[in-house]
C-alpha positions as a LaTeX table, in Angstrom:
\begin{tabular}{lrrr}
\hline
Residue & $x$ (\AA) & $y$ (\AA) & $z$ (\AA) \\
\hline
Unk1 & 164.78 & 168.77 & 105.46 \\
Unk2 & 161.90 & 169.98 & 108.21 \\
Unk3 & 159.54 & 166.98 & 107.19 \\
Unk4 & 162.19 & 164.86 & 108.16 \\
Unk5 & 162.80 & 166.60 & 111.34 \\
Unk6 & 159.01 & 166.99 & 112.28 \\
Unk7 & 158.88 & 163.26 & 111.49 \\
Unk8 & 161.31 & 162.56 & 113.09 \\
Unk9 & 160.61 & 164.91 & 116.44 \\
Unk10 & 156.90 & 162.85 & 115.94 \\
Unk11 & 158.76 & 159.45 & 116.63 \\
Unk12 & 160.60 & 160.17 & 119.05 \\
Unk13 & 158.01 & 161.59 & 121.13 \\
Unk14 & 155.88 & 158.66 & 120.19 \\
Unk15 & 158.44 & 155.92 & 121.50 \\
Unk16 & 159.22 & 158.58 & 124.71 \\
Unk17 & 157.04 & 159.88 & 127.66 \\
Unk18 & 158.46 & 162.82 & 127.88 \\
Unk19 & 161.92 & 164.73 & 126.49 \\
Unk20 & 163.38 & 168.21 & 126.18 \\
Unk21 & 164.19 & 170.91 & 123.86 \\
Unk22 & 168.09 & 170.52 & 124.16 \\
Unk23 & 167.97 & 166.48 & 123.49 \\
Unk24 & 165.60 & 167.59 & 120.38 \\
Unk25 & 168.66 & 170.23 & 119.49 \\
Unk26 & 171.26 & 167.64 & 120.15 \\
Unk27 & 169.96 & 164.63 & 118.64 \\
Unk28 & 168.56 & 166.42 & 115.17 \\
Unk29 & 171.93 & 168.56 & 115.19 \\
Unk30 & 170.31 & 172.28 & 115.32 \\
Unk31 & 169.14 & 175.04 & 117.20 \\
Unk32 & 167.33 & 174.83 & 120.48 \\
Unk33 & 165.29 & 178.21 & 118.54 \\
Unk34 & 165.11 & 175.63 & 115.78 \\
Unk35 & 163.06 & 173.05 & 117.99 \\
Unk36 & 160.82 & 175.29 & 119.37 \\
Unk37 & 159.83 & 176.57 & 115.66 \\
Unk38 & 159.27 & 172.94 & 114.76 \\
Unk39 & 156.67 & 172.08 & 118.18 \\
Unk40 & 155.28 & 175.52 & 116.75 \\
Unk41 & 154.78 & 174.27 & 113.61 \\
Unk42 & 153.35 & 170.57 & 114.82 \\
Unk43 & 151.14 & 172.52 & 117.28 \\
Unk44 & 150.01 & 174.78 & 114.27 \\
Unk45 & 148.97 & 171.52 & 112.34 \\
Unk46 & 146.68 & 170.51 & 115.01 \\
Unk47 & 149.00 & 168.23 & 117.29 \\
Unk48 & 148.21 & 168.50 & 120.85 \\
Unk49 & 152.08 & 168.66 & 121.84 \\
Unk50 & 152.74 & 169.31 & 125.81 \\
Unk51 & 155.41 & 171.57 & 127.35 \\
Unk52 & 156.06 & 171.61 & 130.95 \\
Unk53 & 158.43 & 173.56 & 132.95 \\
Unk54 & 160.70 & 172.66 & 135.69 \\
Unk55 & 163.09 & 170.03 & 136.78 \\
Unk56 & 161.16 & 167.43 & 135.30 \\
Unk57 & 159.38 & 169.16 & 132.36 \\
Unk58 & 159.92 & 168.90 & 128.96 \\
Unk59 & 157.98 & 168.15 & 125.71 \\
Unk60 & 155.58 & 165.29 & 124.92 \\
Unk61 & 152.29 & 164.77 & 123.14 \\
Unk62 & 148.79 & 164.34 & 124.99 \\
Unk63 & 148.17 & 161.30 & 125.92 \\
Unk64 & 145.76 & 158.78 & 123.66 \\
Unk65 & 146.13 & 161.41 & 120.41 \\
Unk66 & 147.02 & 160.12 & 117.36 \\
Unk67 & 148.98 & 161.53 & 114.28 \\
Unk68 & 146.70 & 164.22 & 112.27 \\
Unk69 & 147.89 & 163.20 & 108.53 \\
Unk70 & 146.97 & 166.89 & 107.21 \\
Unk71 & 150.63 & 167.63 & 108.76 \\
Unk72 & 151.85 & 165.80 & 105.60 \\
Unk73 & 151.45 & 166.29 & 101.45 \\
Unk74 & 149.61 & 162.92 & 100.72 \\
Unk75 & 152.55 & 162.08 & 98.58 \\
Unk76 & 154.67 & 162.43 & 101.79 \\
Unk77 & 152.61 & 160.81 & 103.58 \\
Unk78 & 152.34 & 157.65 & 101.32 \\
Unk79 & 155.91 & 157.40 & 100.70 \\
Unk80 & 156.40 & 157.46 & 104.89 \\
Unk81 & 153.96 & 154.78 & 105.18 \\
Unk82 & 155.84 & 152.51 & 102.25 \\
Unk83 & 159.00 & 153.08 & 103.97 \\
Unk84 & 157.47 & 152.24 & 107.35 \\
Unk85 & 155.85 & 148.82 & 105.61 \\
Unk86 & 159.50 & 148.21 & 104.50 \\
Unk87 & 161.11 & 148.24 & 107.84 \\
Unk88 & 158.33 & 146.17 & 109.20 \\
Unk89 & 159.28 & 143.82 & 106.35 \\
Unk90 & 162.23 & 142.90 & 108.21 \\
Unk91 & 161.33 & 143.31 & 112.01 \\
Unk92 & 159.98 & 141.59 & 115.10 \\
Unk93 & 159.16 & 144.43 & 117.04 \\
Unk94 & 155.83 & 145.86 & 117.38 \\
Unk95 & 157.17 & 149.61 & 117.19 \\
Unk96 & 156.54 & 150.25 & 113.34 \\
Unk97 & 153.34 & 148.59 & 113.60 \\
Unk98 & 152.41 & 150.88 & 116.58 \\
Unk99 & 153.48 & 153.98 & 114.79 \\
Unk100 & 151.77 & 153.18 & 111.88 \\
Unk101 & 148.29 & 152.79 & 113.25 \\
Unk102 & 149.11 & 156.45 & 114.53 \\
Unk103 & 149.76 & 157.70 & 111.28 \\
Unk104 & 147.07 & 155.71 & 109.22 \\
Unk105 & 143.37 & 155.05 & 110.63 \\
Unk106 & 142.80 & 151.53 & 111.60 \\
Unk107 & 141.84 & 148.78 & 109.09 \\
Unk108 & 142.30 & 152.06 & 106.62 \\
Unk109 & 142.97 & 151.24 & 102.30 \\
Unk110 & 143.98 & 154.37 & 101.59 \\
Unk111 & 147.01 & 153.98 & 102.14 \\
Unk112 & 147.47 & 150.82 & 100.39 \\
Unk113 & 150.56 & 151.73 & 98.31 \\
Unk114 & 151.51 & 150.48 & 94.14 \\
Unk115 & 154.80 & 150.37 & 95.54 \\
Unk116 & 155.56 & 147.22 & 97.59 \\
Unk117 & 159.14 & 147.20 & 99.39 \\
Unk118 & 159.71 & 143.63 & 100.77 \\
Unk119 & 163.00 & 143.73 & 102.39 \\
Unk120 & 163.29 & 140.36 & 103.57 \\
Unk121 & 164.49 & 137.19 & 101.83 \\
Unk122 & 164.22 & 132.96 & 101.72 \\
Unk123 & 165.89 & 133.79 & 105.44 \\
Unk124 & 163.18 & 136.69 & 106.79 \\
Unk125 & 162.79 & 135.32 & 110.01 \\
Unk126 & 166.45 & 134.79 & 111.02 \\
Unk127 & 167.36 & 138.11 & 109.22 \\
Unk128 & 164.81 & 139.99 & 111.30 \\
Unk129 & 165.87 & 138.32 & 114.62 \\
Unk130 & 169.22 & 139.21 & 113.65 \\
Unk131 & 168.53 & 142.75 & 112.71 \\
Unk132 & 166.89 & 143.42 & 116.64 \\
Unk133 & 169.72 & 141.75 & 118.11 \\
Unk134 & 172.14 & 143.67 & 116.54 \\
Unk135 & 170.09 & 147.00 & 116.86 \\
Unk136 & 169.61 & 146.15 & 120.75 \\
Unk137 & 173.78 & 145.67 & 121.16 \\
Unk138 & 173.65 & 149.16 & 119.29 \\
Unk139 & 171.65 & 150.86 & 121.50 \\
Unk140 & 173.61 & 149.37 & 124.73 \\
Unk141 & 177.31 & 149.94 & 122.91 \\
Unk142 & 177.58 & 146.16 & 124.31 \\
Unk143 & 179.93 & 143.64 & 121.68 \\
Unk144 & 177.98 & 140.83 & 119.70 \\
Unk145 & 179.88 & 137.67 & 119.08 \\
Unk146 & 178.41 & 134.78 & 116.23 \\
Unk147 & 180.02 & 131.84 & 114.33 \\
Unk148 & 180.84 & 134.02 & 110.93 \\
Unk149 & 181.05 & 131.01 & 107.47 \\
Unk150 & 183.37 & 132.85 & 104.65 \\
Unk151 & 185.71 & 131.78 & 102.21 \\
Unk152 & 188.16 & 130.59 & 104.85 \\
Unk153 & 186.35 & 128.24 & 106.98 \\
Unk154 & 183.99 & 128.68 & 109.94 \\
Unk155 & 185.03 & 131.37 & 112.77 \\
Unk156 & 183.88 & 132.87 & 115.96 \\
Unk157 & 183.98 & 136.22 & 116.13 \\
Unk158 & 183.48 & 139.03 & 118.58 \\
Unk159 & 182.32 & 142.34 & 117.20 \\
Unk160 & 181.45 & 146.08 & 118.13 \\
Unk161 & 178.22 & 146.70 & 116.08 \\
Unk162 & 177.83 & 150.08 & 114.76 \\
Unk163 & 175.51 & 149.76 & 112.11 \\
Unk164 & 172.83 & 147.44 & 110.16 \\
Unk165 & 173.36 & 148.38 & 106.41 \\
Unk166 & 170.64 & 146.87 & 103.40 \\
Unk167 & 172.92 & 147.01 & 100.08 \\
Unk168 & 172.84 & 145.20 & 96.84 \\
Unk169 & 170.69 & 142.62 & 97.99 \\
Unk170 & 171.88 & 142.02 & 101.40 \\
Unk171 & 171.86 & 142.88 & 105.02 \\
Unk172 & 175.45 & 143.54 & 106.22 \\
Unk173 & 176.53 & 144.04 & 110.19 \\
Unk174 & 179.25 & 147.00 & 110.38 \\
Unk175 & 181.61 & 146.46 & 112.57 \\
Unk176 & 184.95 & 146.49 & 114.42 \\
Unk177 & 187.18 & 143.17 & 114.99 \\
Unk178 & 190.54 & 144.51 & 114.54 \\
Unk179 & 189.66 & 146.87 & 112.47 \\
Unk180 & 185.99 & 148.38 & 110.67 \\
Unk181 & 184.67 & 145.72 & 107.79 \\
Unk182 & 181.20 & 144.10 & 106.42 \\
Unk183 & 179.64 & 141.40 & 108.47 \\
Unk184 & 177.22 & 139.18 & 105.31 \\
Unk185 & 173.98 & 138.80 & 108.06 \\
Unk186 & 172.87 & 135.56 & 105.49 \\
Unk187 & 176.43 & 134.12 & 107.06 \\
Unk188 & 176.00 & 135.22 & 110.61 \\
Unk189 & 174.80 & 132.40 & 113.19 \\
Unk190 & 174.38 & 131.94 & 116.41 \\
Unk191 & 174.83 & 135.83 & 117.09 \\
Unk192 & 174.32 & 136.96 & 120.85 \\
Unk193 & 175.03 & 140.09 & 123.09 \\
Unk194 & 177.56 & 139.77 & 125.71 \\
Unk195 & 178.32 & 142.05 & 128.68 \\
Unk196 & 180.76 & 143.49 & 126.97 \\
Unk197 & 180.21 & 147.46 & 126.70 \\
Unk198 & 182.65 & 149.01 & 124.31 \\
Unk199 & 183.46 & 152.89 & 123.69 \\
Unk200 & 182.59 & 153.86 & 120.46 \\
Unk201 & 185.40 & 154.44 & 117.95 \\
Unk202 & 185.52 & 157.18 & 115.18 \\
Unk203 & 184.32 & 155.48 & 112.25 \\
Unk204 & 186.87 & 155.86 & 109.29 \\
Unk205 & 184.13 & 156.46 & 106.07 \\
Unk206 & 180.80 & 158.26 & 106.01 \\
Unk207 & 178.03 & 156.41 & 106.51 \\
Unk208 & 175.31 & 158.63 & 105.26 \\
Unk209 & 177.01 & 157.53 & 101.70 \\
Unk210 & 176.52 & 153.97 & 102.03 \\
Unk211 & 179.06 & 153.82 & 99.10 \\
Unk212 & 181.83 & 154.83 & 100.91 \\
Unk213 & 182.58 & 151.65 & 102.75 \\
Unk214 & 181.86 & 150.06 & 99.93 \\
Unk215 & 185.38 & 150.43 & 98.27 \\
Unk216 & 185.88 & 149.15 & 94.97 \\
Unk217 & 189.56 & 147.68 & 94.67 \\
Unk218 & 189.14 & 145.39 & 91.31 \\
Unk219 & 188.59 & 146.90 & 88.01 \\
Unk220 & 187.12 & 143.75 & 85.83 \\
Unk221 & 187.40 & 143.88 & 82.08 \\
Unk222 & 185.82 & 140.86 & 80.14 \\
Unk223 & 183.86 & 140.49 & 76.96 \\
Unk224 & 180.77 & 138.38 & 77.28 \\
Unk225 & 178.59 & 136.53 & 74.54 \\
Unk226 & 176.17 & 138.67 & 73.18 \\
Unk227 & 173.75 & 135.59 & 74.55 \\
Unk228 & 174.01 & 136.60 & 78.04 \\
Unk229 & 173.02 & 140.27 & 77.41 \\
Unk230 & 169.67 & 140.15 & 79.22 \\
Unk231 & 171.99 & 138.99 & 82.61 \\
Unk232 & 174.15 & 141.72 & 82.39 \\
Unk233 & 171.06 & 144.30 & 82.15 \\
Unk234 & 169.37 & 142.70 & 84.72 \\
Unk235 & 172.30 & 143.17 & 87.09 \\
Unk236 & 173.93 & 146.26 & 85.85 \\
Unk237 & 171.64 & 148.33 & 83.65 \\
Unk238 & 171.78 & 148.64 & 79.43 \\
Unk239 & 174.88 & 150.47 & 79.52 \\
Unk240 & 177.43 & 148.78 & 81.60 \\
Unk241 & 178.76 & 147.29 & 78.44 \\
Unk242 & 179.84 & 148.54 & 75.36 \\
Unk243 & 178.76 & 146.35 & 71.50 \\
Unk244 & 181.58 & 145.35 & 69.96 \\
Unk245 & 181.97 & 144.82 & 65.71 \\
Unk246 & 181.21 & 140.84 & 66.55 \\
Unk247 & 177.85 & 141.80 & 68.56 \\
Unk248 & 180.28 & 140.70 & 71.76 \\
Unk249 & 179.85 & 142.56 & 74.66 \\
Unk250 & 182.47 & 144.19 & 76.24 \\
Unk251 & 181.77 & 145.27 & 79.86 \\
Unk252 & 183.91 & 146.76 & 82.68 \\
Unk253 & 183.14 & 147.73 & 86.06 \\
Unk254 & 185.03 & 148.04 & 89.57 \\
Unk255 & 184.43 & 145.51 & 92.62 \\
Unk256 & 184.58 & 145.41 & 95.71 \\
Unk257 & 185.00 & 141.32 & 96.86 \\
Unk258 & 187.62 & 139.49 & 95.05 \\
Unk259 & 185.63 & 136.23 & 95.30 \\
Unk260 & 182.37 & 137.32 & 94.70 \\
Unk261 & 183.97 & 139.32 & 91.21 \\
Unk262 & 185.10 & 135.14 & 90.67 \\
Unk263 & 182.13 & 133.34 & 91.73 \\
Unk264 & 179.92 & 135.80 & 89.52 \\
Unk265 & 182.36 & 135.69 & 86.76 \\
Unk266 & 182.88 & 131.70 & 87.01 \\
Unk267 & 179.19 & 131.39 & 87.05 \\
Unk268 & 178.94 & 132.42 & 83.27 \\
Unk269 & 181.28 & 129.78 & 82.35 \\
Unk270 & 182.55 & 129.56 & 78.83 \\
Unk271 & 180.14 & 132.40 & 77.62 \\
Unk272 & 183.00 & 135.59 & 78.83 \\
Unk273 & 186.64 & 135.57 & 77.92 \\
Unk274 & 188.46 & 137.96 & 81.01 \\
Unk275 & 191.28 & 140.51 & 80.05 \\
Unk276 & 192.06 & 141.51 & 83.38 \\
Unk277 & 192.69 & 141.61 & 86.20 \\
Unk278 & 195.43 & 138.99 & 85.66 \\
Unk279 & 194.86 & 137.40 & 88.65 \\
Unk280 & 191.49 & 136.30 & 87.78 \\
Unk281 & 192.83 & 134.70 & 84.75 \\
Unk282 & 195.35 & 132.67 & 86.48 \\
Unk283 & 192.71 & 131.58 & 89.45 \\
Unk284 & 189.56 & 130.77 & 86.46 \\
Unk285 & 192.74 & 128.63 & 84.59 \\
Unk286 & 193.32 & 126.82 & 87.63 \\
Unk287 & 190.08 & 126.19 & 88.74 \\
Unk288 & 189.20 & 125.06 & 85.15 \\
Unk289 & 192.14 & 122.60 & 85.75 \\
Unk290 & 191.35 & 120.91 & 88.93 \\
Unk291 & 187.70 & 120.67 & 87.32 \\
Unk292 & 188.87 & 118.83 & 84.51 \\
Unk293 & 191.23 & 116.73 & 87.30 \\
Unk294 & 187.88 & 115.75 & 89.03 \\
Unk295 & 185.66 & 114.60 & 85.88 \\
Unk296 & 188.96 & 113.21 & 83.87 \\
\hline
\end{tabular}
């Protein structure tokens, strides 16, 4: 879309002194013709936008000038400006905070949004110190390496970051050790950068579709007490489930994480009956056997 772009072209010219019409073109993926119309169009909307000639011209904007908002619909504007509040949410720089107070007049209520987007958690401030690290090792194509807590034990781990991802709850690192997977930020410590610079590697799904890395390689069928109906709504919607004769709840849905489909499933206890996958069965009838082993 050309708001995105101009927005875009805007930030980029904000965060750099000066750049040209061909790293425009290349980073936005069009025309160099296609640039200039945009600086046109900012220009037209009151910007005072700069183009020099010469070995070391290019474009920037006049220095000390800040953002006209008449460029924008004030829908568009307020929906930049909650997205902008969202990032800042969950980050230590002071970038978002400087672009916003060239967007939005100082100590300004206008803009005071009925949508609040708070992207952090009970761990904001590790999260968001995590989140510049990673973004830093990004920008330098230099490996990250952290102590990494799963299911099977505690392990040190050296990484290629390619991407900071906010999905279902969670941050998650994407990566390559071995091969491209989900790094859980909430179980990432002691991350640094190390000197390592890596090439970067064709990655294997599309990331503008968030979903696509998310793969889902368990189908769960189980059929839940009517009593925990408000749980399932709360975490997948009024119909993920189907009403049964007996007011039972039948529900069935595909997931990604093997143990997270048992933890959540374990964590309603005697209140859902599975039908498959079978190998859920067999793991909830052992656990429920070493349980009763511990409290005999």
């Amino acid at each position: 879309m050309k708001i995105d772009r101009l927005l875009g072209i805007l930030v980029l010219l904000s965060k750099k002194e000066i750049v040209t019409a061909p790293q425009l073109a290349e980073h936005f993926e069009v025309s160099k013709r296609t640039i200039n119309r945009d600086i046109e169009s900012l220009c037209m909307a009151g910007i005072p936008i700069v183009t020099k000639q010469g070995n070391k011209g290019g474009i920037y904007i006049q220095d000390g000038y800040k953002v006209d908002k008449s460029i924008f619909k004030e829908k568009e504007l307020t929906d930049i400006i909650t997205g902008l509040r969202a990032v800042k949410s969950v980050s230590q720089s002071d970038d978002i905070e400087r672009l916003l107070k060239k967007i939005i007049p100082v100590d300004s209520n206008e803009y005071d949004n009925i949508v609040k987007i708070e992207l952090g958690s009970f761990y904001k401030d590790s999260i968001a110190e995590k989140i510049d690290i990673v973004k830093s090792a990004i920008s330098d194509c230099k490996c990250v390496e952290f102590t990494y807590y799963s299911s099977k034990g505690k392990n040190k781990k050296n990484v290629e970051p390619y991407y900071v991802i906010f999905k279902w709850d969670n941050w998650y690192l994407y990566g390559y050790s071995d091969d491209f997977r989900l790094f859980k930020l909430n179980r990432l410590w002691d991350i640094e950068i190390t000197d390592k610079v890596f090439a970067k590697r064709k990655i294997k799904y599309k990331i503008d579709v968030v979903g696509d890395i998310f793969k889902s390689n368990y189908h769960l069928k189980a059929i839940f007490e009517s009593s925990e109906e408000y749980k399932l709504v709360e975490e997948y919607g009024n119909k993920s489930y189907d009403v049964l004769e007996d007011c039972r709840l039948l529900f069935q849905r595909d997931f990604t994480n093997y143990h997270f489909m048992l933890n959540w499933i374990l964590g309603y206890g005697q209140k859902v009956k599975v039908l498959e996958p079978k190998e859920l069965i067999d793991d909830i009838r052992n656990i429920a056997n070493e349980i009763i082993e511990i409290y005999k």
